[in-house]
C-alpha positions in Angstrom: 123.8 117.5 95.1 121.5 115.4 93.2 117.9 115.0 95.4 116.9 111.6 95.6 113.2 110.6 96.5 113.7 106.8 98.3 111.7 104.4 99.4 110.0 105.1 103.3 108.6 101.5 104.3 111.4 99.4 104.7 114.6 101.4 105.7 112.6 102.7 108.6 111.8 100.3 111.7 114.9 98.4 110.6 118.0 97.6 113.1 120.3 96.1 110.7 124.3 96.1 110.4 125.9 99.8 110.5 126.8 98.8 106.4 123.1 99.7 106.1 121.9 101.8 108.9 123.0 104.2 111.1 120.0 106.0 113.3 120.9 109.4 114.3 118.3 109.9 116.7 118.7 111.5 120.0 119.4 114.6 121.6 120.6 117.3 119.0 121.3 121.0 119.7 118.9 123.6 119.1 118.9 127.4 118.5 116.7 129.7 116.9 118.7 131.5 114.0 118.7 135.2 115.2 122.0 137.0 113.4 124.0 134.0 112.9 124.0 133.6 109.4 125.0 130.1 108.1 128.0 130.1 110.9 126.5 126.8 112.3 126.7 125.0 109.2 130.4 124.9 110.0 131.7 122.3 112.3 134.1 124.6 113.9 131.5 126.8 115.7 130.1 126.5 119.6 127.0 125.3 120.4 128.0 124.2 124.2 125.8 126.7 125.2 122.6 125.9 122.9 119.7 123.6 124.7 119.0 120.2 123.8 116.3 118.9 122.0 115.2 115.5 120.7 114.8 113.9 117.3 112.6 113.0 115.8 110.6 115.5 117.2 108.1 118.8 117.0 109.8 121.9 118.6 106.5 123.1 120.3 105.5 120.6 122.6 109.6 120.8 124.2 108.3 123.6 125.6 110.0 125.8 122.3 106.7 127.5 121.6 108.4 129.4 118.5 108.7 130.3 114.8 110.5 130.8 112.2 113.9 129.6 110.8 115.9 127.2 113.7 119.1 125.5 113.6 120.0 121.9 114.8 123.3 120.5 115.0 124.5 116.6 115.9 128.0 114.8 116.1 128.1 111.5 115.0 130.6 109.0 113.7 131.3 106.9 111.1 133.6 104.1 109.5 133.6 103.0 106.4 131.1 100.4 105.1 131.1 98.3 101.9 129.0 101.0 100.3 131.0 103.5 98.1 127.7 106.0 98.2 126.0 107.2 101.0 122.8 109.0 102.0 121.2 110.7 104.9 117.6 110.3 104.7 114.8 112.4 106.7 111.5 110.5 107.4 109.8 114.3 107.6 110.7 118.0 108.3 108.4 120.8 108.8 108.6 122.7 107.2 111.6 124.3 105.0 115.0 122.3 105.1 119.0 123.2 104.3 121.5 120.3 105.0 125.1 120.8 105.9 127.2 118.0 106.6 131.0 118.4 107.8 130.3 122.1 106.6 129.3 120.8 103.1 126.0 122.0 101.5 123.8 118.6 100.8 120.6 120.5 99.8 117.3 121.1 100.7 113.7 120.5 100.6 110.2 122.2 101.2 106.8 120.6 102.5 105.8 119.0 106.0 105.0 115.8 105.3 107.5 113.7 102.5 110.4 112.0 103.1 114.1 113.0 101.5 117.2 111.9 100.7 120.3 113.4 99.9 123.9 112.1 99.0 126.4 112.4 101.8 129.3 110.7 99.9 131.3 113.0 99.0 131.2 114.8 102.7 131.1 111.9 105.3 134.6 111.7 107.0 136.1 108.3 108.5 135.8 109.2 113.0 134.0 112.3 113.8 131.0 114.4 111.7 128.9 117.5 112.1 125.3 117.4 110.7 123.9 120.6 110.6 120.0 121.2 109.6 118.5 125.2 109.3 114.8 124.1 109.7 112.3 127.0 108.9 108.7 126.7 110.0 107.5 130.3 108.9 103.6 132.1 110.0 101.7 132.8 106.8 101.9 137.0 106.7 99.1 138.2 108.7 98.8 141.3 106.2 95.2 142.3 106.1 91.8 140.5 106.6 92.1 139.0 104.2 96.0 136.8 105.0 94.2 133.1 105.3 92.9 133.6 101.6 96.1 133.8 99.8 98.2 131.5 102.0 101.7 130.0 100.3 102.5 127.1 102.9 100.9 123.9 101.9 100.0 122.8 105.2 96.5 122.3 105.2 94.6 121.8 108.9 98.3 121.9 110.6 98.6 125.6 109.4 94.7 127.3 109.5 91.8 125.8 110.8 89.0 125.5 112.7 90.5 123.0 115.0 93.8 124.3 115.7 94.4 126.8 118.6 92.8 129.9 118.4 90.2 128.7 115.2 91.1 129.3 111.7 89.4 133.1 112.0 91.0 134.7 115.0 94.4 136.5 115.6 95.6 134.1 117.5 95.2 131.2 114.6 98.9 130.2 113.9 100.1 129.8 117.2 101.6 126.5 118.2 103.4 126.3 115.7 104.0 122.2 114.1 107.6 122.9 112.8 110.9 120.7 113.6 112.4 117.7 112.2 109.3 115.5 113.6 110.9 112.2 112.0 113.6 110.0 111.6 116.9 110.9 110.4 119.2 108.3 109.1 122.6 107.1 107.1 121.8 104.4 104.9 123.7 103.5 101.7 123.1 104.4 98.2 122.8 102.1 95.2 124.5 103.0 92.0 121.3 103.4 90.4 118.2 105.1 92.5 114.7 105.2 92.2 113.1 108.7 91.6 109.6 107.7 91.4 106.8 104.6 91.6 102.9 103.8 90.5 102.1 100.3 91.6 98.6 99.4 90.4 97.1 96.1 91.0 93.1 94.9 89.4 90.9 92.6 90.0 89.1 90.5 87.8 87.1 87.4 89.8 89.8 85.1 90.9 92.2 86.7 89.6 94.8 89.6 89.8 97.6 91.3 88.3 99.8 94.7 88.6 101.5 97.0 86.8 104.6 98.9 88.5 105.9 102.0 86.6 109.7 102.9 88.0 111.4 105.9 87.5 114.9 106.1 88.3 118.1 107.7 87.1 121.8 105.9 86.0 124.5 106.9 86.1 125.2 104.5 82.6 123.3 102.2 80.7 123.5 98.9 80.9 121.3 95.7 80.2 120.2 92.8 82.3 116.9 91.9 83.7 114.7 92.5 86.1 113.7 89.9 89.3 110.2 90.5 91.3 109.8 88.4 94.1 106.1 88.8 95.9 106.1 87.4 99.5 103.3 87.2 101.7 103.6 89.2 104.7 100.3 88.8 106.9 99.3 85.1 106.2 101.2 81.4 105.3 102.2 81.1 101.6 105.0 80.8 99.4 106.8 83.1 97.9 107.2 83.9 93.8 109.4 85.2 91.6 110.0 86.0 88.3 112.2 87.8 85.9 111.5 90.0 82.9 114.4 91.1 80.1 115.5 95.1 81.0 117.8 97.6 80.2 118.5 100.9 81.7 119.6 104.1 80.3 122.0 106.8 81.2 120.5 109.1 83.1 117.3 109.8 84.1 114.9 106.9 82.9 111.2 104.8 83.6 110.9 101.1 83.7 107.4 99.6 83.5 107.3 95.9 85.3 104.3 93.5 85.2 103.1 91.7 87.7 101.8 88.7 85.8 97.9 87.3 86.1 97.5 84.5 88.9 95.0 84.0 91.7 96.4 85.3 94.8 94.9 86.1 97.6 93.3 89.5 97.6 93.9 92.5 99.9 89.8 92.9 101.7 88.8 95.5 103.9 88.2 94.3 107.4 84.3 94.2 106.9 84.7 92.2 103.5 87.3 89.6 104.2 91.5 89.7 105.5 93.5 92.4 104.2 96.4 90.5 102.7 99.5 91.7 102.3 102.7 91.5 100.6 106.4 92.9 100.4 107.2 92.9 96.7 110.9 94.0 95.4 112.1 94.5 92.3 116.0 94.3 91.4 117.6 95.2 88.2 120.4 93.0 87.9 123.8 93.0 86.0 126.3 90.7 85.8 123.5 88.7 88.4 124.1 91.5 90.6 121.4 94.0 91.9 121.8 97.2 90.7 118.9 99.0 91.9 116.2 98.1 94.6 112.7 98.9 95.3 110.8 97.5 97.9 107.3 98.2 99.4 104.3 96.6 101.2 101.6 96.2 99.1 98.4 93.8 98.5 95.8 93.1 95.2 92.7 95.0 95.5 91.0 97.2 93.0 88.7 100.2 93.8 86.0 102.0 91.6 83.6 104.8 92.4 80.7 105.2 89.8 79.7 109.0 90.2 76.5 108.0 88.5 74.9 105.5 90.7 77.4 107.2 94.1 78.9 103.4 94.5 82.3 102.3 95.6 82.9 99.0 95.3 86.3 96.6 96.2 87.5 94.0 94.4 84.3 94.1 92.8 81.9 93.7 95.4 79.7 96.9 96.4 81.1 98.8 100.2 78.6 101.5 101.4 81.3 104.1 103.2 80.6 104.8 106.8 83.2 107.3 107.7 84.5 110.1 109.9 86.8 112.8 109.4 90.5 112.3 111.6 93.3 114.7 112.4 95.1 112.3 114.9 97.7 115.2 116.3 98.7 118.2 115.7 102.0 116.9 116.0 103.4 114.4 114.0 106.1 113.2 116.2 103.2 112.3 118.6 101.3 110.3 116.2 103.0 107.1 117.6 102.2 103.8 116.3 100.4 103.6 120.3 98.3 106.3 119.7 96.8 105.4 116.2 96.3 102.1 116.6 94.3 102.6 119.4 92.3 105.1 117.5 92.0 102.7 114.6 90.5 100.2 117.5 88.3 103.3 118.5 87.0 103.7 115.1 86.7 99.8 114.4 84.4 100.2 117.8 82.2 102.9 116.1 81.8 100.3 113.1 83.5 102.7 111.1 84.8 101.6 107.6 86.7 104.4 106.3 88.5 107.4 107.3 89.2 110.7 106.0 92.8 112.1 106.8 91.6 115.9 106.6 93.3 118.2 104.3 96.8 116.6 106.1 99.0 113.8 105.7 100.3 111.7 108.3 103.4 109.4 108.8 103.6 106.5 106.7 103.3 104.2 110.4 99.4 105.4 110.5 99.0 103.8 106.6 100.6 101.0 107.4 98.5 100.4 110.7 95.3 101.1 108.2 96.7 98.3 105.6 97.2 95.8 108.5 93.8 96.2 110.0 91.7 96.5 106.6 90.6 100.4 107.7 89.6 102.0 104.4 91.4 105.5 103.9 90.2 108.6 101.9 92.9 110.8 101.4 93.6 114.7 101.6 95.9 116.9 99.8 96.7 119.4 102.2 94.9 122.0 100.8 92.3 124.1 102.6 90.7 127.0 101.6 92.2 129.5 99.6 96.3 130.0 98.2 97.7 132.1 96.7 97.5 132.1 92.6 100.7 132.7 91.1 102.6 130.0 88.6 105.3 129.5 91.7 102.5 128.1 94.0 101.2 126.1 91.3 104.4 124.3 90.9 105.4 123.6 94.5 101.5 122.3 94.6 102.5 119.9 92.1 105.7 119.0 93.2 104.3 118.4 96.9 101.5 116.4 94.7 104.1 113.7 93.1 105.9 113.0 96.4 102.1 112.0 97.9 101.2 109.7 95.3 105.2 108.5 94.4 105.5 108.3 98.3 101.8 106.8 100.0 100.5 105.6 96.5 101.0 101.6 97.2 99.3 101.5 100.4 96.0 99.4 99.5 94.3 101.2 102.4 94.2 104.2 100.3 91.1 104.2 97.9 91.1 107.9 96.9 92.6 111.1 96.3 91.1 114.3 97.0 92.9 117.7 95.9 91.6 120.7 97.9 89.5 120.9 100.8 86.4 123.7 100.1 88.3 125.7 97.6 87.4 129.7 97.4 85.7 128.9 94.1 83.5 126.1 95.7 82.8 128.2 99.0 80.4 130.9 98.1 80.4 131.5 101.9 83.6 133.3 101.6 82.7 136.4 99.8 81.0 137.2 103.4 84.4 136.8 105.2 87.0 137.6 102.4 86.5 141.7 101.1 88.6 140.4 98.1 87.2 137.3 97.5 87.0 136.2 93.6 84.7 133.2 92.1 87.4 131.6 90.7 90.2 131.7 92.8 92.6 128.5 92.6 90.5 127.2 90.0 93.4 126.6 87.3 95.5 125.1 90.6 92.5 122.4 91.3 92.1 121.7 88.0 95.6 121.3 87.1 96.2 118.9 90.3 93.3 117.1 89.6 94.6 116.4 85.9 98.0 115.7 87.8 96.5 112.9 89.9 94.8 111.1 87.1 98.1 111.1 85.4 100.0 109.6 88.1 97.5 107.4 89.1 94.8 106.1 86.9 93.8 103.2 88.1 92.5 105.1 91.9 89.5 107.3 91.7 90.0 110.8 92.6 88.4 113.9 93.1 89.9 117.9 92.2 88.0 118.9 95.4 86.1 118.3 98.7 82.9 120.3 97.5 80.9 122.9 99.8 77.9 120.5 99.2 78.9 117.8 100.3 79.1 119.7 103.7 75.6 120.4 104.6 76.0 121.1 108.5 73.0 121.3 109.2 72.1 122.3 112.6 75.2 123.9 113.3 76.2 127.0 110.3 72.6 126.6 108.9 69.0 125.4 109.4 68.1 122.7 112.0 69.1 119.7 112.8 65.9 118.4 111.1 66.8 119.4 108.0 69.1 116.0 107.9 65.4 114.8 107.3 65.0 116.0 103.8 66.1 113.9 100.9 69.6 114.6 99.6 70.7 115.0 95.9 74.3 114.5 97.0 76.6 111.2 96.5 78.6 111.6 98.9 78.6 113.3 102.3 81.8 113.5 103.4 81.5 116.3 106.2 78.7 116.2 109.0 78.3 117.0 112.8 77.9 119.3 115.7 80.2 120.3 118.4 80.7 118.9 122.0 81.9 120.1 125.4 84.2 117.4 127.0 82.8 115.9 130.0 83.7 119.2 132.9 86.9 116.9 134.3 88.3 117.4 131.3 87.3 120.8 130.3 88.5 121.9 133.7 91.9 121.0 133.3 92.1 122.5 129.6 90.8 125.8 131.0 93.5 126.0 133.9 91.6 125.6 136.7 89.3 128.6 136.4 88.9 130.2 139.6 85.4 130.9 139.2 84.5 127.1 138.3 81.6 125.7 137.8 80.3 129.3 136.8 79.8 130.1 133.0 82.3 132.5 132.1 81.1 136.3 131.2 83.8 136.0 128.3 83.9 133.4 126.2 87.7 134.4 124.7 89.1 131.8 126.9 86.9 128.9 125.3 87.0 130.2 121.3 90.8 129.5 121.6 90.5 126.0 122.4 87.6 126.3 119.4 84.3 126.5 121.3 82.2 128.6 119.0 79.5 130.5 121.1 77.4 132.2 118.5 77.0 128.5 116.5 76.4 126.7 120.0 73.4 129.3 121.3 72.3 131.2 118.4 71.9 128.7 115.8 72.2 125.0 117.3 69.7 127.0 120.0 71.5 124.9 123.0 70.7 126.2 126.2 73.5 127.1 128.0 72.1 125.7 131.6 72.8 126.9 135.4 76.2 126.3 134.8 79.4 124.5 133.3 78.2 120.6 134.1 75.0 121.3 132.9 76.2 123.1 129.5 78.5 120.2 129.0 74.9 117.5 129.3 73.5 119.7 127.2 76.5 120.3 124.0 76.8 116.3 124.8 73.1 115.7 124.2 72.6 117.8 121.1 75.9 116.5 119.4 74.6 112.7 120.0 71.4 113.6 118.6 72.3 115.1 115.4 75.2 112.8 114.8 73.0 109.4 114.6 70.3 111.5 113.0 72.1 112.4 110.2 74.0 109.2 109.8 70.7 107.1 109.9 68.7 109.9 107.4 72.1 109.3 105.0 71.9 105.2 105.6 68.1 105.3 104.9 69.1 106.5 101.7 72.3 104.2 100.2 72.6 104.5 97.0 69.1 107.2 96.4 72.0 108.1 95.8 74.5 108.3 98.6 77.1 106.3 98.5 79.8 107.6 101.3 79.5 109.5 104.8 81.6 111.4 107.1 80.9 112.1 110.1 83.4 115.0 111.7 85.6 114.5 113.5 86.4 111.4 115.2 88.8 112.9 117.9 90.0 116.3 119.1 94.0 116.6 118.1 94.6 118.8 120.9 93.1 120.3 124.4 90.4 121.7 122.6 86.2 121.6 122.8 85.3 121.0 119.3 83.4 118.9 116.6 85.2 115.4 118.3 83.1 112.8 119.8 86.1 111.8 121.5 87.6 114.4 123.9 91.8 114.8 123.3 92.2 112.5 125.9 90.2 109.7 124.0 87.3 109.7 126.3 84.5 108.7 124.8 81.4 111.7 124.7 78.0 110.1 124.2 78.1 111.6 120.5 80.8 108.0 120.0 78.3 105.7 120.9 75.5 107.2 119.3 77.5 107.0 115.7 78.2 103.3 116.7 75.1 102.6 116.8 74.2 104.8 113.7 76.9 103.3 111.8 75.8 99.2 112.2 76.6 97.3 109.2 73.1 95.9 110.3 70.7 98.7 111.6 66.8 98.5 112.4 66.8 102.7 112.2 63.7 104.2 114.1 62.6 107.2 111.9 61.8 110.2 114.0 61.8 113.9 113.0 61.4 115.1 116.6 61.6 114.2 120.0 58.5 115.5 121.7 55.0 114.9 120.6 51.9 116.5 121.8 49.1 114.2 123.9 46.8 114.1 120.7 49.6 113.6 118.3 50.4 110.3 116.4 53.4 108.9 117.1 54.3 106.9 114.0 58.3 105.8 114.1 58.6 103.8 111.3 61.2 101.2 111.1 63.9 101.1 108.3 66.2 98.1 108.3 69.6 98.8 106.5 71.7 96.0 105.7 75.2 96.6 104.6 76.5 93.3 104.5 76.5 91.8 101.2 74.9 88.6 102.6 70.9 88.0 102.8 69.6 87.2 106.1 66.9 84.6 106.4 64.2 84.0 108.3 65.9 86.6 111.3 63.6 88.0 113.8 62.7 91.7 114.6 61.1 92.5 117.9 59.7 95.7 118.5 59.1 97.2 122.0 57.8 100.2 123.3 58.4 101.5 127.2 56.6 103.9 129.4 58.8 104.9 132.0 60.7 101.4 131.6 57.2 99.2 131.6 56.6 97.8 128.7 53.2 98.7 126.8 53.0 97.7 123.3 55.4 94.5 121.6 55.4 93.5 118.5 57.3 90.5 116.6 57.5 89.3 112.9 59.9 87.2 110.7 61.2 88.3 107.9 64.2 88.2 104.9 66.4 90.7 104.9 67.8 90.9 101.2 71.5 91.6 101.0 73.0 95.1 100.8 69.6 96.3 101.0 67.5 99.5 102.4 64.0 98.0 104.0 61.0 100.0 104.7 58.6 98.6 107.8 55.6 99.8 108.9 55.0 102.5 111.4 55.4 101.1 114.9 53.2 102.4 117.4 51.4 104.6 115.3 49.1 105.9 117.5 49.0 108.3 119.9 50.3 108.0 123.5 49.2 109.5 127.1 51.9 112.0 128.6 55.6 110.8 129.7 58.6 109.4 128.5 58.9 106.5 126.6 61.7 104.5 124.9 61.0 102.7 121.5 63.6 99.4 120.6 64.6 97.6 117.8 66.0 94.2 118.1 67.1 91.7 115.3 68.1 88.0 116.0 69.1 85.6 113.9 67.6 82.3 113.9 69.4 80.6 115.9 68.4 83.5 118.5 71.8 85.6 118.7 71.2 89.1 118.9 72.7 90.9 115.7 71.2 94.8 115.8 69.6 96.7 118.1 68.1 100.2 118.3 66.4 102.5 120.3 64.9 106.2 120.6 63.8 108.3 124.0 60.9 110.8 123.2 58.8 112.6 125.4 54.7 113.2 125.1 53.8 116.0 126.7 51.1 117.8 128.4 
């Protein structure tokens, strides 16, 4: 059977006449395959005896902690609709599919994260039906050292990484295994002629915007009619337009490019620039006035550009420095509910964050819409990390799993890039130290290729062949210091930075299992490097001290992550556009009980690492420069002031007060009026500049506006010592 790619936003969320939907959600039965062969395909066979499980959902967290090739089996039933064709359609399935229904073979489909469709016609029965699904979720071949090099699943973070259990480098790095049909399954009708395929690109040009939507689709004849748009807004009062343009389809497989015509709308903003419009546009081919075919997806006008040259994004025209941080919401996509990532979206609006990166992963189309809704910029992942096998069959499921991204997640405004492959082996020098085969150039010709692929789809959306090693400095963590975030950069854009953090010992004590020996430090840290502490990075290099015990090494991860984390952002702010452009921190949260790079804990608890990035990450920051946290009693203490605005507006005549604290007593104030220029980076003078008799002290930055309301503030603990 013929495998149609449909359209995800609209026939999901629906509850609409059983004509045009039929959920089949619920409790299914579940069986790993064993010796059975393709016997439960059949609807004659028992499966009284096999468990339940429910869909939509992951197998591993129902307590089926397994691999491998599974079956699932439902009874539903049907009557006859209006429709003559029929279709079930899967939101997701992780990761390998085959579809029987009534005993009949519908097809297949490989990858984790794109919906399918697949005609049912010809096998739905009036009453009573089986639907079978073989779902295979396989490990990647342990064979060797060198196994995670030449992987063939395209997976990225959900199948080998630092942050899933047991680390990307131990043996015990693929269990929990993500597989299952983790999304909706549903019977929906078919039109006579489907869509294969879609590009929707929209510019901007001052008042003004227009699209362009390129449709493939296949027919079973020709025919000629026209075509009807109709643009309705979705998020905010206004009327609704329409408009026809002359068409004609051809038998078979065929494209259809639609304009949307030049008129000033109101234009899709990121939440820090404006209201992120939105719109549900639909097209219709129509003959005899009737629709023959029928796309539909949410969409708004907005137009994105990077220039490489000066590292500047801009939207809709208007220049956006990127304050980001790297998510993996989940490990399990079922789990991602709308619940859950909207309150992380409100977590990251807290944080003043502007943009996320989805890391080497995809997630359901719910989480793009969410983004769309609440003007949350998106980078997006391929999910490609590290190194694949090379081999022309790889190469080609690479670019088939490429087309359903951009054909399936390509209208969502939110997204403002595509990135291919997450530190490739020939980007990652590091690996020759891991890897005994490791070659310079491996997956080269597959980046490059992909790359080439994504400008093809989609022109008019910058994109990027990789994620590069240098744009991942880690400082203070793999290599050097955490002063090292000090020196100038020659890199645009920064898109991985941070330091891991202990949750607060609550937590951590009920990830560990209750050690009996709590609040001891353990003798083995084996325990711990599963749920992704890394001991050697923590002591060795970060040089944390590990403390009396567990409460104090959790202070003392906390302390160092917070430290880093709004050092480096406020080093990278200080220098916007000489010449970065974009940062990301990593990671936002940790997708599972773990003790990672997160500055929230898996629970969503906020470590002090969150609020220090908050206040790093200020559209409006007075940023105290500091290069240490402990002078000497003879030792200037200078702590210049660098005001970074990121709002596009000037402020005028606004107040800056800054204060300096001995032991909470204030000794030194000082107070000026000044202009803050728009989109701006503004150098002060040092502020105390002198130096200081022992003890602690606490420097603060205020600005106020002139009406008096407080708009920024900033401050910095050091210590002169003895």
């Amino acid at each position: 059977m013929r495998l149609l790619w449909m359209a995800a936003l609209l026939l999901f969320g629906c509850h609409t006449p059983q004509d045009h939907h039929q959920d089949l959600s619920g409790n299914w039965r579940f069986q790993p395959e064993q010796a059975m062969g393709a016997a439960p395909a059949h609807p004659g066979f028992d499966d009284s005896h096999w468990p339940e499980i429910r869909v939509p959902g992951n197998w591993t967290p129902q307590g089926q902690d397994t691999h491998g090739a599974h079956w699932y089996r439902t009874r539903f039933r049907w009557q006859p609709g209006s429709s003559e064709r029929w279709q079930l359609r899967f939101e997701g399935v992780d990761y390998h599919a085959e579809v029987w229904l009534n005993g009949h073979r519908l097809g297949g489909h490989s990858g984790y994260f794109a919906a399918f469709s697949l005609e049912a016609t010809n096998a739905l029965r009036q009453g009573d039906n089986l639907l079978a699904v073989r779902v295979d979720s396989p490990l990647e071949p342990q064979e060797g050292p060198s196994w995670s090099l030449h992987k063939g699943l395209i997976k990225g973070v959900l199948g080998h990484h630092d942050t899933r259990a047991g680390g990307a480098w131990g043996e015990r790095g693929q269990e929990l295994n993500t597989g299952g049909i983790w999304g909706r399954v549903e019977l929906l009708p078919m039109e006579a002629v489907t869509t294969e395929g879609s590009y929707l690109s929209t510019s901007v040009d001052g008042s003004l915007s227009w699209g362009r939507l390129h449709l493939s689709y296949h027919s079973p004849e020709a025919k000629e009619g026209r075509w009807r748009l109709t643009l309705t807004p979705v998020n905010f009062d206004g009327d609704t337009t329409q408009w026809f343009q002359p068409g004609a389809l051809t038998a078979g497989a065929g494209e259809a490019l639609l304009t949307l015509p030049k008129a000033e709308r109101p234009l899709w903003w990121p939440a820090e620039r404006g209201f992120p419009h939105l719109y549900r546009l639909t097209a219709e081919f129509l003959y005899n006035g009737a629709p023959q075919l029928t796309w539909q997806r949410t969409m708004g006008f907005r137009s994105v550009d990077y220039d490489g040259q000066l590292g500047r994004w801009t939207i809709n025209g208007r220049p956006l420095f990127l304050r980001g941080t790297n998510y993996i919401p989940h490990q399990y996509l079922s789990l991602a509910d709308e619940a859950l990532l909207q309150g992380d979206l409100a977590l990251m609006r807290q944080a003043n964050i502007n943009v996320v990166r989805v890391h080497a992963h995809l997630l359901p189309q719910r989480f793009y819409e969410l983004a769309n809704a609440s003007g949350m910029l998106v980078w997006q992942d391929f999910p490609l990390q590290w190194g694949y096998e090379e081999s022309p069959r790889f190469q080609a499921k690479a670019e088939a799993q490429l087309q359903e991204m951009v054909d399936q997640f390509g209208h969502h405004p939110s997204i403002i890039t595509w990135s291919a492959h997450n530190e490739p082996p020939w980007d990652a020098d590091w690996m020759r130290y891991r890897y005994p085969d490791y070659t310079p150039q491996q997956n080269l010709q597959l980046d490059l290729a992909l790359y080439g692929k994504l400008r093809t789809l989609d022109p008019g959306r910058p994109a990027f062949a990789l994620s590069r090693t240098a744009e991942h400095p880690w400082f203070g963590w793999y290599s050097g210091s955490w002063q090292d975030y000090g020196t100038p950069t020659t890199e645009k854009l920064i898109t991985e930075f941070g330091a891991q953090a202990l949750p607060d010992a609550e937590v951590l004590y009920r990830i560990l299992g209750q050690p009996s020996d709590w609040p001891s430090l353990p003798d083995n840290w084996e325990q711990w490097q599963y749920h992704n502490f890394q001991p050697k990075e923590t002591f060795e290099l970060a040089g944390i001290e590990p403390g009396a015990d567990v409460p104090a090494l959790v202070r003392n991860t906390q302390a160092y992550q917070a430290r880093l984390t709004r050092y480096a952002a406020e080093s990278y702010r200080r220098q916007k556009y000489k010449p970065v452009g974009a940062i990301f921190q990593f990671m936002l949260v940790e997708h599972w009980p773990s003790m990672n790079w997160g500055v929230l804990d898996y629970r969503r608890n906020p470590k002090p690492g969150f609020h220090a990035l908050a206040q790093a990450y200020q559209p409006l920051l007075p940023s105290i420069v500091h290069h240490q946290n402990r002078f000497g009693p003879e030792e200037t203490v200078p702590l210049p002031v660098v005001l970074v605005n990121d709002h596009l507006e000037s402020l005028r005549q606004a107040s800056l007060t800054l204060s300096l604290y001995h032991t909470e007593k204030l000794v030194e104030h000082r107070r000026e009026q000044l202009d803050i220029p728009g989109d701006s980076v503004m150098p002060l003078a040092p502020f105390p500049n002198r130096s200081l008799p022992p003890g602690r002290y606490r420097a603060e930055a205020l600005i106020h506006d002139q009406q008096g309301q407080r708009l920024a503030r900033s401050d910095f603990e050091f210590e002169v010592s003895l």
